[in-house]
C-alpha positions in Angstrom: 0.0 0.0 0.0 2.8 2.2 1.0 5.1 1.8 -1.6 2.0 1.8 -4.5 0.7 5.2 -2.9 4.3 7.1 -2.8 4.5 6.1 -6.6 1.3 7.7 -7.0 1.9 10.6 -5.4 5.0 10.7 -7.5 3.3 10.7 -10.7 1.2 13.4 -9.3 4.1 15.5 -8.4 6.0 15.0 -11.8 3.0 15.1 -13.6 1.9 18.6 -12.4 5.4 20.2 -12.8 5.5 19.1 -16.6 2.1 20.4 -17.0 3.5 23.7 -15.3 6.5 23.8 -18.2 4.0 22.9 -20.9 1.8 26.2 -19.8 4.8 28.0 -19.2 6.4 27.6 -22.9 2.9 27.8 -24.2 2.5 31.2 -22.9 5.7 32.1 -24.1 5.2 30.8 -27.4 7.6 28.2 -27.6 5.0 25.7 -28.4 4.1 27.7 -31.8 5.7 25.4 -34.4 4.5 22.3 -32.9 0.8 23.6 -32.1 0.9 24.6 -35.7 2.5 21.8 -37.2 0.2 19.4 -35.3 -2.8 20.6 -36.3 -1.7 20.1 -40.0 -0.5 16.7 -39.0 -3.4 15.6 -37.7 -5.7 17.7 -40.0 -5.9 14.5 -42.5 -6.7 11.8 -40.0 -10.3 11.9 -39.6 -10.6 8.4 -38.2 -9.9 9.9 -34.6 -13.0 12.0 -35.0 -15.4 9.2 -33.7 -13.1 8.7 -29.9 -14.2 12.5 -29.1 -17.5 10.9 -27.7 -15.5 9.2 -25.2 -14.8 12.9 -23.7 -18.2 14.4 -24.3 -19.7 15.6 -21.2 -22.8 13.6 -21.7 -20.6 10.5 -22.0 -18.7 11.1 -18.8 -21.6 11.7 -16.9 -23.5 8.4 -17.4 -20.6 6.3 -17.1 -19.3 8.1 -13.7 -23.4 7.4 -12.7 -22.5 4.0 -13.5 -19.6 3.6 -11.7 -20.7 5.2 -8.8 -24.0 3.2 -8.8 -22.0 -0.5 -9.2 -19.4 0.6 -6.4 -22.9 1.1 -4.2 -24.0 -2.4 -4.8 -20.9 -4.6 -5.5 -18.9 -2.8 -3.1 -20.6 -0.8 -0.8 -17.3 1.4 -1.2 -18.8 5.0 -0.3 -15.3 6.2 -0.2 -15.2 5.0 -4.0 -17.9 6.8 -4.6 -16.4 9.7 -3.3 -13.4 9.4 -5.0 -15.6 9.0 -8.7 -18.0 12.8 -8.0 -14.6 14.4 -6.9 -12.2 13.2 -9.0 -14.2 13.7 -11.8 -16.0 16.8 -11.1 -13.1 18.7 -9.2 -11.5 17.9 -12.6 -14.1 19.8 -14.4 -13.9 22.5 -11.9 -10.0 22.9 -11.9 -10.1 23.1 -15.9 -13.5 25.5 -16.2 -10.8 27.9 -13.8 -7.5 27.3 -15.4 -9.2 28.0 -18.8 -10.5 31.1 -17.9 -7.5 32.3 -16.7 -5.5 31.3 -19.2 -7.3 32.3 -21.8 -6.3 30.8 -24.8 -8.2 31.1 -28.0 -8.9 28.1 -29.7 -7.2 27.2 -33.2 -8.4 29.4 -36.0 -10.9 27.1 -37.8 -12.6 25.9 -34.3 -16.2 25.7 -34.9 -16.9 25.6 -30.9 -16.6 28.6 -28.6 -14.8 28.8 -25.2 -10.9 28.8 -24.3 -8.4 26.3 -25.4 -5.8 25.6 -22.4 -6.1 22.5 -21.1 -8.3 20.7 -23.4 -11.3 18.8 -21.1 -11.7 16.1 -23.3 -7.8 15.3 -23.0 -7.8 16.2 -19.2 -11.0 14.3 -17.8 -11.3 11.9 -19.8 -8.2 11.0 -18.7 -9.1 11.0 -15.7 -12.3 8.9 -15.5 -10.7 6.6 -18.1 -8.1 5.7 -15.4 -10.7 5.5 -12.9 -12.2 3.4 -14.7 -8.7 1.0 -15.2 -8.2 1.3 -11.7 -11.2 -0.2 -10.6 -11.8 -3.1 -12.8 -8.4 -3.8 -12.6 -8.6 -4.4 -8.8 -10.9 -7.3 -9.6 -7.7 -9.4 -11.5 -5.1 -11.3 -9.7 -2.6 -11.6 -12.4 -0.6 -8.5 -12.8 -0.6 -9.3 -17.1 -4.2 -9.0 -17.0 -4.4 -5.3 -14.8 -1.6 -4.6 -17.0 -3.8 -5.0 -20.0 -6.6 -2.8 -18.8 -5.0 0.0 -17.8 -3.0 -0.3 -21.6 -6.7 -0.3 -23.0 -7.8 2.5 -20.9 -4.4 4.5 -21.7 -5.0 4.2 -25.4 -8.7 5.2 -24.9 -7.8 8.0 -23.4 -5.0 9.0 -26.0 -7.3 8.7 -28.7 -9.3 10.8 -26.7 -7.3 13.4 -26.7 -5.8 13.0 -30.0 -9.5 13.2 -31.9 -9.3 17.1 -30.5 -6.7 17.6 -32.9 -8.1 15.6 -36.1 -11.4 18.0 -35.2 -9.1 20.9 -35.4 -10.3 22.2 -31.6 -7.1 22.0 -29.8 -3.6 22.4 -30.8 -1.1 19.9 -29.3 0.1 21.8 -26.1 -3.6 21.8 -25.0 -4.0 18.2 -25.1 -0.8 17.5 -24.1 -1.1 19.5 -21.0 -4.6 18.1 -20.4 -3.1 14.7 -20.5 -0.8 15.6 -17.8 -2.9 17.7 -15.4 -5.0 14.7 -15.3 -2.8 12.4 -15.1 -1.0 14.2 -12.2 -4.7 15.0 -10.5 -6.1 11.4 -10.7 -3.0 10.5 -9.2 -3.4 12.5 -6.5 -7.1 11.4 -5.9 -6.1 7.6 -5.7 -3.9 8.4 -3.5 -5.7 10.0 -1.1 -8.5 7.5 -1.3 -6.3 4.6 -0.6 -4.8 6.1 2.4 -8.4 6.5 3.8 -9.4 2.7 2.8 -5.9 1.7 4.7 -6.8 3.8 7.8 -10.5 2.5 7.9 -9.7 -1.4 7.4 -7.3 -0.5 11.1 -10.2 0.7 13.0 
């Protein structure tokens, strides 16, 4: 328990101090080339369009229900479901604020309104994808087979993200540093709520 949480925490720490570098050469403009480079990469590969559901608010909703709803019945893990509404909506939260500070305009062509800086479909989906991992994988034994889900969840949530460039609503140092903010803040999260499901299984 000890040693899995300190590697989470970690992952939060490094996580959040790349995102911090990513924001900072974004504002300075040294993600320019790339951001525009990118979005003419990924311009042409319209067959990442379809995984932008996968981050759609709508999407995130029912399936956070969902979880929460099955860690109620199968579980009775209340501090599960606590993790699952903050995780997922402090994630909204923290981007909703960093994007309005920020206040990044979104690519040229962007046929949706609002900031840019962190995307939220890279960001929280990211996060409830790995919440996701984390939980299903806790019902394997073999460490190949919780390997294999969080590899399926990772890609699902890279594909995620990367669909916000084939749609042309993101440049690269968005998703990018949504990736890592929610990487770093899911982190975080799991951490917390496994050092409360270690103090209560004491008492």
């Amino acid at each position: 328990m000890l040693n899995m949480n300190r590697r989470l925490w970690i992952t939060s720490v490094i996580g959040f101090a790349l995102f911090l570098l990513v924001w900072a050469a974004m504002a300075n403009g040294l993600t320019k080339a790339i951001d525009q480079g990118g979005l003419r990469l990924f311009d042409s590969w319209q067959w990442f369009d379809p995984f932008t559901f996968l981050g759609n608010g709508k999407t995130i909703g029912a399936v956070s229900v969902m979880l929460v709803i099955c860690l109620w019945f199968f579980r009775r893990d209340v501090y599960g479901m606590v993790l699952v509404a903050v995780a997922v909506g402090g994630g909204y939260g923290i981007n909703e604020w960093l994007k309005h500070i920020i206040g990044r305009a979104r690519p040229p062509h962007a046929e949706i309104g609002g900031f840019s800086f962190p995307s939220g479909h890279a960001m929280i989906g990211t996060i409830y994808l790995l919440l996701l991992a984390y939980f299903l994988a806790q019902t394997r034994m073999k460490r190949g087979e919780r390997a294999a889900i969080y590899g399926v969840f990772g890609a699902l949530a890279l594909l995620t993200g990367l669909s916000r460039l084939s749609l042309q609503v993101h440049y690269p140092s968005d998703v990018l540093g949504g990736f890592l903010l929610g990487g770093a803040y899911v982190s975080a999260c799991l951490a917390l709520y496994r050092t409360l499901v270690k103090r209560r299984e004491r008492l």
